[in-house]
DRENDO-1510 file (C-alpha; in Angstrom, 1 decimal, always signed):
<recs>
REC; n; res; u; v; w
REC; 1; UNK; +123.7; +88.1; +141.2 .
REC; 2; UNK; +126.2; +90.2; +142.2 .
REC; 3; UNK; +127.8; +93.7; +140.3 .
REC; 4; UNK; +130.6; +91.5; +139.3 .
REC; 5; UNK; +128.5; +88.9; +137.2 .
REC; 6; UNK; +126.2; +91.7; +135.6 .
REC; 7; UNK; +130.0; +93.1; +134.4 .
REC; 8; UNK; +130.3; +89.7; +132.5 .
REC; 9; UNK; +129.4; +88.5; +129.0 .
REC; 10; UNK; +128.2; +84.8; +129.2 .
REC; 11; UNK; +128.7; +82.8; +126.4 .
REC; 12; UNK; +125.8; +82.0; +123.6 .
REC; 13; UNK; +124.5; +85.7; +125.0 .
REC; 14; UNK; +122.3; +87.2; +121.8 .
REC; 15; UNK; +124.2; +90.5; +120.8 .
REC; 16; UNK; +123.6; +93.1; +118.7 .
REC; 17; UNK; +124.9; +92.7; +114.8 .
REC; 18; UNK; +124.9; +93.2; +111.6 .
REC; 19; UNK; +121.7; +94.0; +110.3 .
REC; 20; UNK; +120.1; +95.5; +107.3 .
REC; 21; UNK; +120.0; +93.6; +103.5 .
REC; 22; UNK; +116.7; +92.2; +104.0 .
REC; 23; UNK; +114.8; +91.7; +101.3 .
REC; 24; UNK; +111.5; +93.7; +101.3 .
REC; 25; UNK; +107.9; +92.8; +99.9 .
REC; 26; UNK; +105.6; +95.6; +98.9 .
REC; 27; UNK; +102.3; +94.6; +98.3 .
REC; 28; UNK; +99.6; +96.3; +96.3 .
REC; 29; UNK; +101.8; +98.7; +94.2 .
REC; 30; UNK; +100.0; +100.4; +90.9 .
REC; 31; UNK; +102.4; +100.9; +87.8 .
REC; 32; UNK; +101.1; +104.2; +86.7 .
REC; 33; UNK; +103.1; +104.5; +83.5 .
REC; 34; UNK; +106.2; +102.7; +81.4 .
REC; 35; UNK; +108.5; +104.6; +79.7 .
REC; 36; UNK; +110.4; +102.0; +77.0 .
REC; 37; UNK; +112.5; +105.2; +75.6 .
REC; 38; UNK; +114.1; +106.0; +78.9 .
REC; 39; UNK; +114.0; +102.0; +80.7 .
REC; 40; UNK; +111.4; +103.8; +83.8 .
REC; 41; UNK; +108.5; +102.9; +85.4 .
REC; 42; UNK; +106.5; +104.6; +87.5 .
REC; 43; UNK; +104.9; +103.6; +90.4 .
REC; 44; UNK; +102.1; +104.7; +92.8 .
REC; 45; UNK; +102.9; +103.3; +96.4 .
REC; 46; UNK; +106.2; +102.6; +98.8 .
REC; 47; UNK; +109.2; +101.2; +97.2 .
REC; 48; UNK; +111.6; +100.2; +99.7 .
REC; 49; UNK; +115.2; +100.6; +99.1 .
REC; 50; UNK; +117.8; +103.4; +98.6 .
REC; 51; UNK; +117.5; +105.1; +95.4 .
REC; 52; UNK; +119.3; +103.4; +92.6 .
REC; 53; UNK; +118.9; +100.0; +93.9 .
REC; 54; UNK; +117.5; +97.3; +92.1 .
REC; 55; UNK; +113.7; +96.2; +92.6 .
REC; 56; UNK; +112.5; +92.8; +91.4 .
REC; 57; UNK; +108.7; +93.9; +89.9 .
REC; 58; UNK; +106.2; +91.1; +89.2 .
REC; 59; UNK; +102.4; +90.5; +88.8 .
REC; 60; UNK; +100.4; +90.5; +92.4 .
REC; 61; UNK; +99.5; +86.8; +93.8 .
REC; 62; UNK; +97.1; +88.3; +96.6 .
REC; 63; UNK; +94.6; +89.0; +94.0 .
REC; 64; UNK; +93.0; +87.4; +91.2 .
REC; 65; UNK; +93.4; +87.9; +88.1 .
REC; 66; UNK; +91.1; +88.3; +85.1 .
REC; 67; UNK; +91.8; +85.9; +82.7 .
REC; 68; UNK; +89.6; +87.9; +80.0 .
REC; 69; UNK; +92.4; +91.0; +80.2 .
REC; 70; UNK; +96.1; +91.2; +80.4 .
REC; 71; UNK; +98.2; +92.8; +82.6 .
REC; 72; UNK; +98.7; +95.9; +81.5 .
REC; 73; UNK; +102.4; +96.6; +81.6 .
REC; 74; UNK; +102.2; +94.0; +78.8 .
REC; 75; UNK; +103.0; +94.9; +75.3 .
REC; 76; UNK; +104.1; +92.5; +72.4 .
REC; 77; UNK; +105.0; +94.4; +69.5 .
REC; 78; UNK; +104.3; +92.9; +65.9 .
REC; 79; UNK; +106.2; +92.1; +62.9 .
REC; 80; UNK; +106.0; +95.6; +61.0 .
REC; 81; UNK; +104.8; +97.5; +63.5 .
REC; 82; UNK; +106.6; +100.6; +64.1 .
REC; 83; UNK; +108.9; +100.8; +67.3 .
REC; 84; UNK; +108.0; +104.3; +68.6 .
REC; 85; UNK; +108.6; +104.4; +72.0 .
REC; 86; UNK; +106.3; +105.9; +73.5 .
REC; 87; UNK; +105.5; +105.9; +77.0 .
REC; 88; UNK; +102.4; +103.4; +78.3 .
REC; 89; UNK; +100.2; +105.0; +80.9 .
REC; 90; UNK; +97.6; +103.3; +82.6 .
REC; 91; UNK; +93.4; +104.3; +82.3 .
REC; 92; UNK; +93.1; +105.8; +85.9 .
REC; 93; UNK; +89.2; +104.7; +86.4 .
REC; 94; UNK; +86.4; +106.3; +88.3 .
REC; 95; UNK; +88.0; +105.4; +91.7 .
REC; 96; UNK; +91.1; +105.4; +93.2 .
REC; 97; UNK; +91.6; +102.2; +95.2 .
REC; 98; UNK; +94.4; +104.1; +97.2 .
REC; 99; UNK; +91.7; +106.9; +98.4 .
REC; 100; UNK; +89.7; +106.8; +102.0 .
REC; 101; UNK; +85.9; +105.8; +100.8 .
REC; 102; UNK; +83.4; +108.8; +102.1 .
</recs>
């Protein structure tokens, strides 16, 4: 090769472009609390994204779920039942999954 041919572009060459809206998965994110009044949740873990862009939330598939118990972000209100909205926050436990064990 000479300098003249490393001067050259040859065709089907891979070159930088545009990059960027690539959608992201975040795995293993705990909703902390739901705030109805105000259309918030809030979340303990990374969300990817600029703020105020959209994220599509939905139940984990890496785990299993117990059949016996809900999902907790899940609230059906019933007929009669006042419509306070109050916000939903989640029973933290005796140990934070998110924590280094000892």
């Amino acid at each position: 090769l000479t300098a003249v041919t490393m001067l050259q572009v040859f065709k089907n060459r891979k070159m930088p472009g545009r990059m960027g809206g690539v959608q992201r998965t975040v795995k293993n994110v705990w909703v902390y609390q739901i705030d109805p009044a105000r259309n918030l949740l809030y979340l303990k873990g990374q969300v990817p994204g600029p703020q105020g862009s959209f994220l599509f939330v939905k139940d984990s598939i890496y785990k299993k779920p117990d059949r016996a118990l809900l999902p907790f972000p899940t609230h059906f209100s019933q007929e009669g039942e006042p419509e306070d909205l109050e916000p939903l926050i989640a029973d933290l436990g005796d140990i934070d999954p998110f924590m280094a064990a000892d």
